[in-house]
C-alpha positions as CSV (number, residue, x, y, z in Angstrom):
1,X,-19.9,70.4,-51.3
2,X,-21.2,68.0,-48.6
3,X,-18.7,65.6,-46.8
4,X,-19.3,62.1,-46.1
5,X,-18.9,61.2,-42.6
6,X,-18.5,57.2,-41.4
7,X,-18.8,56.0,-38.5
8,X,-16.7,52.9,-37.1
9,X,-16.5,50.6,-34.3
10,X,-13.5,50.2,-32.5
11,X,-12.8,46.4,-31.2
12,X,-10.6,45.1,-29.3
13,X,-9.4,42.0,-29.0
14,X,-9.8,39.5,-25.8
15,X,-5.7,38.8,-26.0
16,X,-5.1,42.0,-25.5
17,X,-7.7,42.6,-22.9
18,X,-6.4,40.1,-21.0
19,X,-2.3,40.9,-22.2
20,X,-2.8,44.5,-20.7
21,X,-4.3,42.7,-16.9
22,X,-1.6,40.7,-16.5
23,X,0.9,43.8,-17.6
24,X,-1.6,45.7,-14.6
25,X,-0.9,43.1,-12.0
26,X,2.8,42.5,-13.1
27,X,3.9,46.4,-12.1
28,X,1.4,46.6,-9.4
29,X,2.9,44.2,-7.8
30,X,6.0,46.0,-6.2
31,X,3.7,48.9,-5.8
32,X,1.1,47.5,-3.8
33,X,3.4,44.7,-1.7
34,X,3.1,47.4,1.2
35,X,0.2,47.1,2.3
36,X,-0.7,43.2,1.1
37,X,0.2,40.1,2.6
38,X,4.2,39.6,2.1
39,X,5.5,35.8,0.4
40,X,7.8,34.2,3.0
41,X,10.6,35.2,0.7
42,X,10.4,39.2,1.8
43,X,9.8,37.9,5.0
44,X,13.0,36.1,4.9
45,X,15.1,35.5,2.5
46,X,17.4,33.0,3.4
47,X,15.3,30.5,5.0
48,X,15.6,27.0,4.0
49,X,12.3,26.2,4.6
50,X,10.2,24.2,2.4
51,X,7.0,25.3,0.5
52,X,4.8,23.9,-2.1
53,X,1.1,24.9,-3.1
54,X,-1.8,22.9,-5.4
55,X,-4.6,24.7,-7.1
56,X,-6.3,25.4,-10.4
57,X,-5.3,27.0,-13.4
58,X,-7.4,29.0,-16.3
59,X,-6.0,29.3,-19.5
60,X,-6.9,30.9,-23.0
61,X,-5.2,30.1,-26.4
62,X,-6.2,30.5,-29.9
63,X,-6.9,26.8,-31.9
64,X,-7.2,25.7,-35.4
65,X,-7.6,23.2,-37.7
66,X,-8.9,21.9,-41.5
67,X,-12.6,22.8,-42.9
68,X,-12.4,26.0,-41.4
69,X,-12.2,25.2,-38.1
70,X,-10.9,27.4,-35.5
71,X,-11.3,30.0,-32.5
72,X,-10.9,30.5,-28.9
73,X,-9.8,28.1,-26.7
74,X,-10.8,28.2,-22.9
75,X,-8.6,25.0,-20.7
76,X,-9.2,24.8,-17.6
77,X,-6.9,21.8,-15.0
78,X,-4.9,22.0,-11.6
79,X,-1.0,22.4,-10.5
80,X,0.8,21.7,-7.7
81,X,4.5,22.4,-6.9
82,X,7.2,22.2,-3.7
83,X,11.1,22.6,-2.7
84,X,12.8,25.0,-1.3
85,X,12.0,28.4,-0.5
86,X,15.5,29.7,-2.6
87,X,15.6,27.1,-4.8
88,X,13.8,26.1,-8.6
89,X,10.6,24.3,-7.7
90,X,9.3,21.4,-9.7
91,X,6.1,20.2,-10.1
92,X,2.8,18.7,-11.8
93,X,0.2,19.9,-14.1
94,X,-2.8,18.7,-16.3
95,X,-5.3,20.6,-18.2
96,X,-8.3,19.8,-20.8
97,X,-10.1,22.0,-23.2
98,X,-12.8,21.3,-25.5
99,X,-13.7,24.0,-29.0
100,X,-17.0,23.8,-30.2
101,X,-17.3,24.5,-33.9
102,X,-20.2,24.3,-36.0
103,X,-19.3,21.0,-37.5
104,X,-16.2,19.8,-35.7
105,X,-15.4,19.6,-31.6
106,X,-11.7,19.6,-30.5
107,X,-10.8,18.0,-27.3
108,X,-7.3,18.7,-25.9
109,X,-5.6,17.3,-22.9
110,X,-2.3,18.0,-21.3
111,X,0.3,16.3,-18.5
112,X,3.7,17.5,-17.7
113,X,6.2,18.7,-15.1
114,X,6.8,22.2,-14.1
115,X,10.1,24.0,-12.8
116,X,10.0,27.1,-11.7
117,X,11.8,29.8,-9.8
118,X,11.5,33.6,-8.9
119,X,13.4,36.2,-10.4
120,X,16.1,38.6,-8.1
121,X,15.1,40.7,-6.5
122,X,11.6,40.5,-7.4
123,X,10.4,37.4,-5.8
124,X,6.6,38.7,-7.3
125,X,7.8,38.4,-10.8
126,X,9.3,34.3,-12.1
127,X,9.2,32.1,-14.9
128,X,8.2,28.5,-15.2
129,X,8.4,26.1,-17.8
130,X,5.4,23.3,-18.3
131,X,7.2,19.9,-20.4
132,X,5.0,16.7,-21.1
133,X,2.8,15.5,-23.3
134,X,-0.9,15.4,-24.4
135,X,-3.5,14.3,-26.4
136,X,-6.0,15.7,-29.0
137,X,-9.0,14.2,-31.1
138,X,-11.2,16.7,-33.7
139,X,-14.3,15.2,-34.6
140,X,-17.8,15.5,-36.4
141,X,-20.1,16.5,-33.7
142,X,-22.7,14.8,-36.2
143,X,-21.8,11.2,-36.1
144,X,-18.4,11.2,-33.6
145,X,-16.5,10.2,-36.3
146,X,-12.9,11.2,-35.6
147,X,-11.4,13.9,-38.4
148,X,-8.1,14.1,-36.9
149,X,-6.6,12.6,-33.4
150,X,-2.9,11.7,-31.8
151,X,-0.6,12.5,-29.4
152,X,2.2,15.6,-28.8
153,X,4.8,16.8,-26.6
154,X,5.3,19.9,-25.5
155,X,7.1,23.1,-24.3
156,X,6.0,25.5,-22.6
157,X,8.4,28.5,-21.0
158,X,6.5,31.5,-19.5
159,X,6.7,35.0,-17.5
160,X,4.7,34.5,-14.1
161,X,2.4,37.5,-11.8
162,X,2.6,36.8,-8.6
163,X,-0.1,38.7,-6.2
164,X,-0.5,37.2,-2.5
165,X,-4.4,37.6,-1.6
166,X,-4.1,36.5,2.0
167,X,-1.3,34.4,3.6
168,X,-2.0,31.2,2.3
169,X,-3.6,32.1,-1.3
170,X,-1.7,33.2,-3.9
171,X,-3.1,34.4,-7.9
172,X,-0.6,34.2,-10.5
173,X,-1.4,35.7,-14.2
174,X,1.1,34.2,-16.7
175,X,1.7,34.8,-20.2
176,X,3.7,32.1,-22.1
177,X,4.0,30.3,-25.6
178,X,3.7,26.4,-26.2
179,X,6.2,24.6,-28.5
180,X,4.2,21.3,-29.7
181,X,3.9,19.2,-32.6
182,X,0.7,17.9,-34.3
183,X,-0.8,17.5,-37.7
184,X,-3.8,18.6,-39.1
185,X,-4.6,21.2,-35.7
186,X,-2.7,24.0,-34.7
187,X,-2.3,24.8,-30.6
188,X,0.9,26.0,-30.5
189,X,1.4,29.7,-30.1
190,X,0.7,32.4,-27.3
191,X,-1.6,31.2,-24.3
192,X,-2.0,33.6,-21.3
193,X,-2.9,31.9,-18.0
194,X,-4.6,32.5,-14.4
195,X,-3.8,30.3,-11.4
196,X,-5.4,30.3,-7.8
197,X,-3.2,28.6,-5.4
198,X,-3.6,27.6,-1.8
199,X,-0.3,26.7,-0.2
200,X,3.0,27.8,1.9
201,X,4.5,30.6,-0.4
């Protein structure tokens, strides 16, 4: 009797790659505040003092649409945000992403406000909410001709990494889910996001 052995591949996939680093820097971060730079909040944290930061922001999502159309999304924009050290923050964004298929092309653009505030007493760990609006136009990358284009609004609530890399630069991981309404292409769902800031923290 001979037994048949088979081999397979294990994958896995980029989500979860990139779920389980931002999980990594999430619980590092009360482990590891010793010895990096401290947020003016563990300095002290009653001051009234103001503080706001700009920089840019990386983001992967998941995409699709008619004719098979579909895949990884990579959006790249900037953010900027002040107030009060102990108070919600509120702020800009934008972002654009563009999904090459091998007939169609996406283009997506977002602008809204964010608000945002830390979490007690973790001040490495928030959430933030992202509200506006956007655009979005799939078409042939043949001839230009536009399949499917129009506007949306969205919502956007999401858990926040904070990890201080010197005094004055910050990189937050976020994982978060966008609410939005369009028809013919599908970009609501999860989205996990990176965001180098320069700033007063």
């Amino acid at each position: 009797m001979s037994v048949l052995c088979r081999q397979t591949q294990l994958r896995i996939p980029a989500t979860s790659l990139l779920l389980a680093g931002w999980l990594a820097l999430v619980l590092a971060g009360p482990a590891g505040a010793v010895g990096s730079p401290r947020l003016l909040v563990e300095v002290n944290p009653r001051s009234a003092q103001n503080v706001g930061a700009g920089g840019l922001t990386f983001r992967y999502k998941r995409v699709s649409g008619p004719m098979g159309f579909g895949g990884d999304m990579l959006m790249w924009g900037v953010r900027g945000f002040g107030g009060r050290l102990n108070d919600p923050k509120i702020g800009l964004m934008a972002g654009l992403g563009t999904l090459n298929g091998n007939v169609l092309k996406l283009n997506l653009r977002q602008f809204g406000v964010t608000l945002e505030n830390g979490f007690r007493p973790d001040p490495r760990f928030k959430w933030r909410v992202n509200f506006g609006g956007g655009s979005y136009d799939l078409k042939s990358r043949i001839n230009q001709y536009s399949v499917n284009k129009g506007s949306f609004t969205f919502l956007e609530p999401m858990l926040v990494g904070v990890h201080p890399l010197t005094r004055h630069i910050i990189l937050e991981v976020a994982a978060g889910y966008t609410f939005a309404g369009s028809t013919g292409v599908r970009f609501e769902g999860l989205f996990l996001e990176a965001n180098l800031l320069l700033g007063l923290f």
